[in-house]
PANUNU-954674 format. One record per residue (C-alpha): residue number from 1; residue in three letters; x, y, z. Coordinates in nm, 4 decimals, decimal comma. Each point is the difference from the previous one (the first is absolute). Layout:
NUM ALA X Y Z .
...
END
This chain:
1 UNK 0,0000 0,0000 0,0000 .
2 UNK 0,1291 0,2937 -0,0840 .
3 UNK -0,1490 0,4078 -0,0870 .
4 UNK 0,1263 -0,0038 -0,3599 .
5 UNK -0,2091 -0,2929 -0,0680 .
6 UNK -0,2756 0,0796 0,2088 .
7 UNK -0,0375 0,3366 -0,1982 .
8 UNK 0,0187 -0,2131 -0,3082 .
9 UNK -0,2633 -0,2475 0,1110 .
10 UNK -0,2283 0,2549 0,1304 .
11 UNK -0,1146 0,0861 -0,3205 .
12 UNK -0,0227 -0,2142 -0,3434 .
13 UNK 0,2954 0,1226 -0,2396 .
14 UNK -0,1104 -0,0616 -0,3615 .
15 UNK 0,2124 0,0512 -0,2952 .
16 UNK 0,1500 -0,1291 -0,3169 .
17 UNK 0,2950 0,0238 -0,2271 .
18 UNK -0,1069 0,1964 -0,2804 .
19 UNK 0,3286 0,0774 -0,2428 .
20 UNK 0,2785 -0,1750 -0,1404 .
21 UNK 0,2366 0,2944 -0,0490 .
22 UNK 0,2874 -0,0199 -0,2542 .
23 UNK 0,2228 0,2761 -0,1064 .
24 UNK 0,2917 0,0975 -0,1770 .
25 UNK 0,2681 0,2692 0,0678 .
26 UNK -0,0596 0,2867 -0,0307 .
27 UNK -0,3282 0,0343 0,1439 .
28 UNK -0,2071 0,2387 0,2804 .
29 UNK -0,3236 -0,0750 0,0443 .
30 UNK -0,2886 0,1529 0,2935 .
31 UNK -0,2102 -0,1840 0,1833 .
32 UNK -0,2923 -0,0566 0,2523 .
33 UNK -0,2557 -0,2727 0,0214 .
34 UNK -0,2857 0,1709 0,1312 .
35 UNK -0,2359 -0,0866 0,2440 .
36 UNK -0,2724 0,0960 -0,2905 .
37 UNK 0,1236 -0,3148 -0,1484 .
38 UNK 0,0036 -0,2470 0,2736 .
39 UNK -0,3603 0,1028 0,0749 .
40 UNK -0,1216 -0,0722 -0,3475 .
41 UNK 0,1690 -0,3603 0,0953 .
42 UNK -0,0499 -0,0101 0,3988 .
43 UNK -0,3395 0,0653 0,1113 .
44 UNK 0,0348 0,2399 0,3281 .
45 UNK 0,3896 0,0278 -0,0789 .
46 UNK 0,1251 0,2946 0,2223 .
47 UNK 0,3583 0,0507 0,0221 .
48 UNK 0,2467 -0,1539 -0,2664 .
49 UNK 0,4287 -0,0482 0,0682 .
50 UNK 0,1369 -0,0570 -0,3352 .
51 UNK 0,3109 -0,1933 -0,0837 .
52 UNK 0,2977 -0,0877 -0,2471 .
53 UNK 0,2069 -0,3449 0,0423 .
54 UNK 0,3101 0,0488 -0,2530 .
55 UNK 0,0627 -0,3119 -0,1660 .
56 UNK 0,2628 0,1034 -0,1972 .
57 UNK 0,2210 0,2475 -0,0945 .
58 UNK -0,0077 0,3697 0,1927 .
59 UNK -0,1333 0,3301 0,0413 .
60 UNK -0,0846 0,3192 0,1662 .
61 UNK -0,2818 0,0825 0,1936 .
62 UNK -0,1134 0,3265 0,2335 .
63 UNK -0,3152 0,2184 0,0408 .
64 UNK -0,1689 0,1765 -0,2442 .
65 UNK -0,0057 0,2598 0,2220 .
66 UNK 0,4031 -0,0358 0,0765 .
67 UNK 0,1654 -0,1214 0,2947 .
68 UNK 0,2756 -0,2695 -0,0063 .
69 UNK 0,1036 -0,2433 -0,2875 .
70 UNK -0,0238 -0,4009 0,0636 .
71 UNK 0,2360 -0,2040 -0,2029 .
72 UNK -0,1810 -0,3072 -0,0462 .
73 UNK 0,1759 -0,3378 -0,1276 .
74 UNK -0,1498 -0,3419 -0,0888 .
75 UNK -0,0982 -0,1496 0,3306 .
76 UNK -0,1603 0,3706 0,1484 .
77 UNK -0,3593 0,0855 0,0290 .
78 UNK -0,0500 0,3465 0,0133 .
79 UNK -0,3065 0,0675 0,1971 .
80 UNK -0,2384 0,2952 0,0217 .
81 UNK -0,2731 -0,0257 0,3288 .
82 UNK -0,2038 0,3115 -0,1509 .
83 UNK 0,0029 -0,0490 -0,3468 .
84 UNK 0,2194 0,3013 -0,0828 .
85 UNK 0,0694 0,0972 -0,3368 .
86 UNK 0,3681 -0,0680 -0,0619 .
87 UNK 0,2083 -0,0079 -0,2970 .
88 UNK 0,2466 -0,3135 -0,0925 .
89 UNK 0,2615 -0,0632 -0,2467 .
90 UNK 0,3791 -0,0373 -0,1383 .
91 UNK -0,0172 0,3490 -0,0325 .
92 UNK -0,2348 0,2363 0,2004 .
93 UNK 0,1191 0,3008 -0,2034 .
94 UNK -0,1935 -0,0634 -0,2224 .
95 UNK -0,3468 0,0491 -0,1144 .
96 UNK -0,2014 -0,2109 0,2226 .
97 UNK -0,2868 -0,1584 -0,2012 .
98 UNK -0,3468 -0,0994 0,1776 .
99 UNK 0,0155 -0,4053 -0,0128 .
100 UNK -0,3839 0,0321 -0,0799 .
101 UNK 0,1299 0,1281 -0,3707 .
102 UNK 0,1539 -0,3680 -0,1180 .
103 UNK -0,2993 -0,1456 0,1308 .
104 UNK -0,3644 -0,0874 -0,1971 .
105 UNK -0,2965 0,0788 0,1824 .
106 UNK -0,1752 -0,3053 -0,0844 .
107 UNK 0,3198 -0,1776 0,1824 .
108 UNK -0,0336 0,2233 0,3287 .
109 UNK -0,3705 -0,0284 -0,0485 .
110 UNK 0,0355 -0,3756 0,0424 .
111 UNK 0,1996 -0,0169 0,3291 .
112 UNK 0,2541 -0,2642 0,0676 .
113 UNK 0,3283 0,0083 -0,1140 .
114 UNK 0,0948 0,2598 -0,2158 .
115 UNK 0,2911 -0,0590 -0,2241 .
116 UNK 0,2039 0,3048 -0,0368 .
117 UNK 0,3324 0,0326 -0,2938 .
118 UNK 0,1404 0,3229 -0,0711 .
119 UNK 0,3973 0,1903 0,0199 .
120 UNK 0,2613 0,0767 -0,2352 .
121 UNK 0,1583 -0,3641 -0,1128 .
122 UNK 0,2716 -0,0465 0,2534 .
123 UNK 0,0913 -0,1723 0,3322 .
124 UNK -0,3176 -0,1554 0,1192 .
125 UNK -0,2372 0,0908 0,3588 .
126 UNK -0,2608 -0,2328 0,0740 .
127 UNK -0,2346 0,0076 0,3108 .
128 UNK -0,3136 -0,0910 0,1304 .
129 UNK -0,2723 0,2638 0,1200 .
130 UNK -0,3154 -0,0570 0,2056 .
131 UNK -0,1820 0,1562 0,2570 .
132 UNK -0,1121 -0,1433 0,3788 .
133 UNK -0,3686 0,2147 0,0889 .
134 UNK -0,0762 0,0135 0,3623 .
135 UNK -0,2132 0,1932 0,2707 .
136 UNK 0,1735 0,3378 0,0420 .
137 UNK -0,1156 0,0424 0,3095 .
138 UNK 0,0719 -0,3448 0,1725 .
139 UNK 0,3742 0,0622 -0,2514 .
140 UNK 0,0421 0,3141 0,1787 .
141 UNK 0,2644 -0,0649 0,2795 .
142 UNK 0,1828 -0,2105 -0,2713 .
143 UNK -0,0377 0,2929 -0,3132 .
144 UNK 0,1198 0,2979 0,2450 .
145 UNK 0,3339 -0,1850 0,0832 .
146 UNK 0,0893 -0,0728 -0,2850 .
147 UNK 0,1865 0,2250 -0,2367 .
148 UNK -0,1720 0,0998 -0,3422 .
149 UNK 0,2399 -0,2308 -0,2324 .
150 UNK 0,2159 -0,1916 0,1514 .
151 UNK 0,2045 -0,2787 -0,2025 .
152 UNK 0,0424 -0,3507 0,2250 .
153 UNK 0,2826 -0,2838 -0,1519 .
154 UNK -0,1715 -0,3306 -0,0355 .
155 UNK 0,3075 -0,1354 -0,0990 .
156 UNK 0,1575 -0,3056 -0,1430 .
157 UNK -0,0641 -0,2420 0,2749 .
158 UNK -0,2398 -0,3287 -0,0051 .
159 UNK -0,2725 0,2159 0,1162 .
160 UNK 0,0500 0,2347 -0,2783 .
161 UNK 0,0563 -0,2427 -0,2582 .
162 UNK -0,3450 -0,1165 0,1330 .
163 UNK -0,2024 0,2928 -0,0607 .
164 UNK 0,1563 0,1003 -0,3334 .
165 UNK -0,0630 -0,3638 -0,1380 .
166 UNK -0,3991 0,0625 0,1487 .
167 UNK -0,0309 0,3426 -0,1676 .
168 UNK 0,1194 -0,1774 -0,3489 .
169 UNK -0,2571 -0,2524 0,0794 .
170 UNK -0,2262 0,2965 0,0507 .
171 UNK 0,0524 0,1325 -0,3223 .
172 UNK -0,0233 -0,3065 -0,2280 .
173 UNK -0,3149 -0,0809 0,1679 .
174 UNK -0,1453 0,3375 -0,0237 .
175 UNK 0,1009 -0,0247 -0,3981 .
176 UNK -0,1435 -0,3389 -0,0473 .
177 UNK -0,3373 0,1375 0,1407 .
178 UNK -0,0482 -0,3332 0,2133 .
179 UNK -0,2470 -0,0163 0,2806 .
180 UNK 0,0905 0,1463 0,3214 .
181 UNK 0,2526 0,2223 -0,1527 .
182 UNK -0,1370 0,3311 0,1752 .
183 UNK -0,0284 -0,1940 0,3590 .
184 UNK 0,3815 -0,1076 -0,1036 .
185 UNK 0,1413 0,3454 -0,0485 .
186 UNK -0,1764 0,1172 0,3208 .
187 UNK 0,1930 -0,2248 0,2409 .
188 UNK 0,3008 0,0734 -0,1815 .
189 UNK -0,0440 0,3639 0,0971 .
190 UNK -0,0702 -0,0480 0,3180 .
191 UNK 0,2830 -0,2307 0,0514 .
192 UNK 0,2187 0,2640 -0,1489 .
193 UNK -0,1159 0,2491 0,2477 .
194 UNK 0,0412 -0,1851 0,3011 .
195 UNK 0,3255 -0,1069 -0,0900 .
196 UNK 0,1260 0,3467 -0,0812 .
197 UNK -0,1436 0,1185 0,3006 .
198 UNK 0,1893 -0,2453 0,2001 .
199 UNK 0,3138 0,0779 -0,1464 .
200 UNK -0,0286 0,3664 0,0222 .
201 UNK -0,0315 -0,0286 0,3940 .
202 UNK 0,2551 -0,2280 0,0669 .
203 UNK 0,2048 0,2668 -0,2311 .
204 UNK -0,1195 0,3299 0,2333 .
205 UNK 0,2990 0,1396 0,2135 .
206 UNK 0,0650 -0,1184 0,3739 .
207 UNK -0,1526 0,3421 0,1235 .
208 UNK -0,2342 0,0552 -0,1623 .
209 UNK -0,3759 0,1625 0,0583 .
210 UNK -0,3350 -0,0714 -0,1113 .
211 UNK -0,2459 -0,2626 -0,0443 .
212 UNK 0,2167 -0,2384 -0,1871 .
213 UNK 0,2710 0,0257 0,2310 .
214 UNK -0,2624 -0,0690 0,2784 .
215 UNK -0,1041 -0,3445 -0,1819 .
216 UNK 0,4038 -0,0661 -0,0184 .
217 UNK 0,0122 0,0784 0,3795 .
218 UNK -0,0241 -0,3412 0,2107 .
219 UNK -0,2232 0,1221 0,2713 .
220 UNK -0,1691 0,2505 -0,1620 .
221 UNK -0,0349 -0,1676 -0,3443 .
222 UNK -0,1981 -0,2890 0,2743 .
223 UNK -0,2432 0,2582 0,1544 .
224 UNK -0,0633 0,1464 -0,3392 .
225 UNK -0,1237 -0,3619 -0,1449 .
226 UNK -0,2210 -0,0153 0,3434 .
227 UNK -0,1531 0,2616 -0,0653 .
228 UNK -0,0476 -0,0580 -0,3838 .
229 UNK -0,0821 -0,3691 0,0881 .
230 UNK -0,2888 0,0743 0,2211 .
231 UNK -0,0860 0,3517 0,0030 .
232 UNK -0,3280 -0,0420 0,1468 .
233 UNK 0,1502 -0,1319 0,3465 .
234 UNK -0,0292 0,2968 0,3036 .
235 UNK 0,4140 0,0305 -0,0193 .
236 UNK 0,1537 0,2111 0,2577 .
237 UNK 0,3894 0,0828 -0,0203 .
238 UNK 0,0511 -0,2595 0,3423 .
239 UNK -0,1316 -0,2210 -0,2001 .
240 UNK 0,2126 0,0249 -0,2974 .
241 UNK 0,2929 0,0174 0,2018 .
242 UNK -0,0583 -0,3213 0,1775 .
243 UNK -0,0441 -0,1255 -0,4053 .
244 UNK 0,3182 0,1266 -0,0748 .
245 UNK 0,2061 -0,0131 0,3351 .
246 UNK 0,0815 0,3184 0,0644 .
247 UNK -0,1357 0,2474 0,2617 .
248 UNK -0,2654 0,2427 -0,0788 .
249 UNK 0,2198 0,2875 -0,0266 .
250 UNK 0,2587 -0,1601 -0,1984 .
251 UNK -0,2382 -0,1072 -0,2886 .
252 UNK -0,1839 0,3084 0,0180 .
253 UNK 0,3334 0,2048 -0,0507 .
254 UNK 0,1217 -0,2183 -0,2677 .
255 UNK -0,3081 -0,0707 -0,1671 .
256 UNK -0,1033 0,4085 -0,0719 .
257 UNK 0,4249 0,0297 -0,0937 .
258 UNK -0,0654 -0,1962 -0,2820 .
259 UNK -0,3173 0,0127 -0,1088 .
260 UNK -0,0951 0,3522 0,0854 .
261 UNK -0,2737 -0,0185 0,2126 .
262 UNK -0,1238 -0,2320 0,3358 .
263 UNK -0,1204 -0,3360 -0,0456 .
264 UNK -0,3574 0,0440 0,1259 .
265 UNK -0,0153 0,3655 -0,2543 .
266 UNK 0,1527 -0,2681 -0,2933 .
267 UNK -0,2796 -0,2598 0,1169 .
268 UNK -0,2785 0,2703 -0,0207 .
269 UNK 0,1619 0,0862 -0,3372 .
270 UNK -0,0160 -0,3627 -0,1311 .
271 UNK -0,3396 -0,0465 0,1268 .
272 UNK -0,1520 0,3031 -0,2427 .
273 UNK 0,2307 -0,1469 -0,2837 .
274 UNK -0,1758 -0,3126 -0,0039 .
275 UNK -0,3678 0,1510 0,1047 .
276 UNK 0,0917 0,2327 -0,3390 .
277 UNK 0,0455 -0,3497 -0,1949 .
278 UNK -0,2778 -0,1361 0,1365 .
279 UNK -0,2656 0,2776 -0,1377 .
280 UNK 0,1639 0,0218 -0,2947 .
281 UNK -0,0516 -0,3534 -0,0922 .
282 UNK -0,2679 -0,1347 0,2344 .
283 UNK -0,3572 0,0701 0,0594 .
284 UNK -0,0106 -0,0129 0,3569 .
285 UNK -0,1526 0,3109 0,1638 .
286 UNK 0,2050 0,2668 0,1603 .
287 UNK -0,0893 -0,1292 0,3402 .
288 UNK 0,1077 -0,3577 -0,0290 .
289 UNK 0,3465 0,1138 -0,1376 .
290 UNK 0,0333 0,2456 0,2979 .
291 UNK -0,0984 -0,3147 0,2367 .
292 UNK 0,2846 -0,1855 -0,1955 .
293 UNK 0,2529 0,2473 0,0073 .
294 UNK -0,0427 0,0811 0,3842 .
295 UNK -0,2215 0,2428 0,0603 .
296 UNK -0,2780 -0,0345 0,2444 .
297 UNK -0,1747 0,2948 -0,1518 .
298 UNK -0,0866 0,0896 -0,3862 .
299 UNK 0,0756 0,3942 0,0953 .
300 UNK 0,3414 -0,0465 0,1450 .
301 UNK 0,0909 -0,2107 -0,3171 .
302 UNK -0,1669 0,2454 -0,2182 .
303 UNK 0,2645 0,2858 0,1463 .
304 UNK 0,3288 -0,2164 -0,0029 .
305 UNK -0,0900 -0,0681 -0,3562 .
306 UNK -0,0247 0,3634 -0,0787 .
307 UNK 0,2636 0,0856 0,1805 .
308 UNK 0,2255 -0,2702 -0,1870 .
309 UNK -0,1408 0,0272 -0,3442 .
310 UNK -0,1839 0,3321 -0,0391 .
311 UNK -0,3614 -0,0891 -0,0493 .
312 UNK -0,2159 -0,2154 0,2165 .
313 UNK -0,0321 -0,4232 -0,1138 .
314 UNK -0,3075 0,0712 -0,2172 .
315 UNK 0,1468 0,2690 -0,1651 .
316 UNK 0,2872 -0,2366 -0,0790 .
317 UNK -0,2265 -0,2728 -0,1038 .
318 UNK -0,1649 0,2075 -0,2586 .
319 UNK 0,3082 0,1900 -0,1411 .
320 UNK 0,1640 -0,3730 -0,0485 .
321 UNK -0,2816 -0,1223 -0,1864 .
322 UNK 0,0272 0,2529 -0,2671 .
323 UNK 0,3662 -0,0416 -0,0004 .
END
C-alpha cells in the first residue's frame, strides 16, 4: 500500500496509444493532444497527461511557451501532466509545424492509433505518443507536484526492454484492427504512467519537498497511504502516529515539512477530492456524498466545498456535466 497508488486507484485512468511517430532530421514539429479530443473518445474524460516514449533515435523537446530544453534519447519518455503545448525536434530553431497538419481528418476522426511520417530524409526519430485521462480533481495532489514536462529514462534494462517490446505489440495490433485493440493500448498507457511515475520518485533529490517527496518518505509516505486507503475512518494525528511509530509531534512536524500542510488539513483535502469525483461521475445526491466523505451535516460540507473549489457541490455537478 502505498499514496502513489492509492491516488492512482482512486479514480479509473483510461487511455490509449494513439500515434506511431516517425521522423527524419531535420524536423520541429508542435504539439498538444487536447482534452477536446479525449472527450470525443472518453465519455466524462476530465483531465488528460500526454506522453512521448522515444523508440529510436533523438530529439529536443521544451514548452511552447519556453522554459528549459529536454534532450530525449531512445529509452526516455518525455512526459507532460497538463497537456502543455510543447515543441520537439532535431532542431527547435526551426519552424515548428502543428502535428495536426500531416494528419487526415478522417484518420483523427477514427481514433486509435494514428500513424504519423514526416522530416527532411535523414537520421531517423521514432516514438510512441498516447495520452492517460483521469479525474483532475482526485489527480490533483499528484498534477501540482509535478513539473509541467519533465523527461524520465526508462532505460535499457529487462524492465525496459519489456515495455518497449509491449508498445510494438501495441502498435501492430492497433494496425491490424483486431479485437480488443483499444482496451490493449489503454493498459499500455497506464502501465507507462505508473512506471514513469515510479521512476521519477525514486529519481527526486534526498531533500527534497512536496507531495512526491512525502510518498518517498518512509513514515510519512505510510500515513499518506492511510489516509488515501481509508479516508472515511475518524483519523486523528495520535492515531497516525501510532500507524507510523513516531510521536505525534514528530509526524506532525515532518509530515507538513514535506507535504505542505498537516495531516488532518491534507485528509480534509482528500476527502473533497474524492466527494468532487464522486458528483462528477455518480448520481448520488449531495447528502449521501457529504455522509461519505465525513460530514455529519450537508451545510458544513456545502462550505468546505466552496471554500476548496469555489462554488458549492451542485454548482460543480452542473458545470461538469456541460463540460
Amino acid at each position: 500500500m502505498d499514496a502513489l497508488s492509492d491516488v492512482l486507484k482512486s479514480v479509473r485512468l483510461e487511455g490509449a496509444v494513439y500515434r506511431d511517430a516517425e521522423f527524419s532530421a531535420p524536423w520541429c514539429v508542435q504539439a498538444k493532444y487536447g482534452i477536446e479530443t479525449a472527450s470525443d473518445q472518453l465519455a466524462g474524460a476530465e483531465h488528460v497527461m500526454f506522453f512521448h516514449f522515444l523508440i529510436e533515435g533523438h530529439c529536443k523537446v521544451r514548452l511552447a511557451s519556453g522554459g528549459d530544453v529536454l534532450e530525449a534519447r531512445a529509452g526516455d519518455l518525455v512526459l507532460l501532466p497538463q497537456d502543455d503545448k510543447h515543441i520537439m525536434g532535431t532542431d527547435l530553431r526551426l519552424e515548428a509545424v502543428a502535428t495536426e497538419k500531416f494528419l487526415e481528418p478522417e484518420a483523427l476522426a477514427r481514433g486509435g492509433l494514428v500513424p504519423l511520417r514526416a522530416g527532411g530524409g535523414g537520421e531517423i526519430t521514432r516514438f510512441v505518443c498516447g495520452y492517460v485521462a483521469c479525474s483532475r480533481s482526485v489527480c490533483r495532489p499528484l498534477l501540482e507536484a509535478l513539473p509541467r514536462a519533465l523527461l524520465i529514462p526508462i532505460g535499457d534494462g529487462p524492465a525496459s526492454a519489456a515495455l518497449r517490446e509491449l508498445l510494438r505489440m501495441g502498435v501492430r495490433e492497433s494496425s491490424g484492427e483486431r479485437p480488443g485493440s483499444g482496451s490493449l493500448l489503454a493498459k499500455l498507457s497506464e502501465l507507462m504512467l505508473v512506471e514513469a511515475l515510479r521512476r521519477y520518485v525514486e529519481s527526486l533529490p534526498p531533500d527534497g519537498k512536496g507531495w512526491l517527496a512525502g510518498v518517498r518518505d518512509a513514515q510519512v509516505g505510510r500515513a499518506l497511504a492511510l489516509l488515501h486507503h481509508d479516508p472515511g475512518r475518524g483519523w486523528t494525528v495520535d492515531e497516525l502516529a501510532r500507524e507510523v511509530a513516531l510521536s505525534r509531534s514528530a509526524l506532525a512536524e515532518r509530515f507538513a515539512a514535506l507535504v505542505g500542510e498537516p495531516p488532518i488539513q491534507y485528509l480534509m483535502r482528500w476527502r473533497l477530492a474524492l466527494a468532487a469525483h464522486m458528483l462528477r461521475s455518480g448520481r448520488d445526491a449531495v447528502v449521501r456524498v457529504a455522509e461519505r466523505s465525513g460530514y455529519e451535516s450537508e451545510a458544513a460540507f456545502n462550505r468546505a466545498f466552496k471554500r476548496e473549489f469555489g462554488m458549492p457541490p451542485a454548482g460543480w455537478r452542473r458545470a461538469a456535466a456541460t463540460r
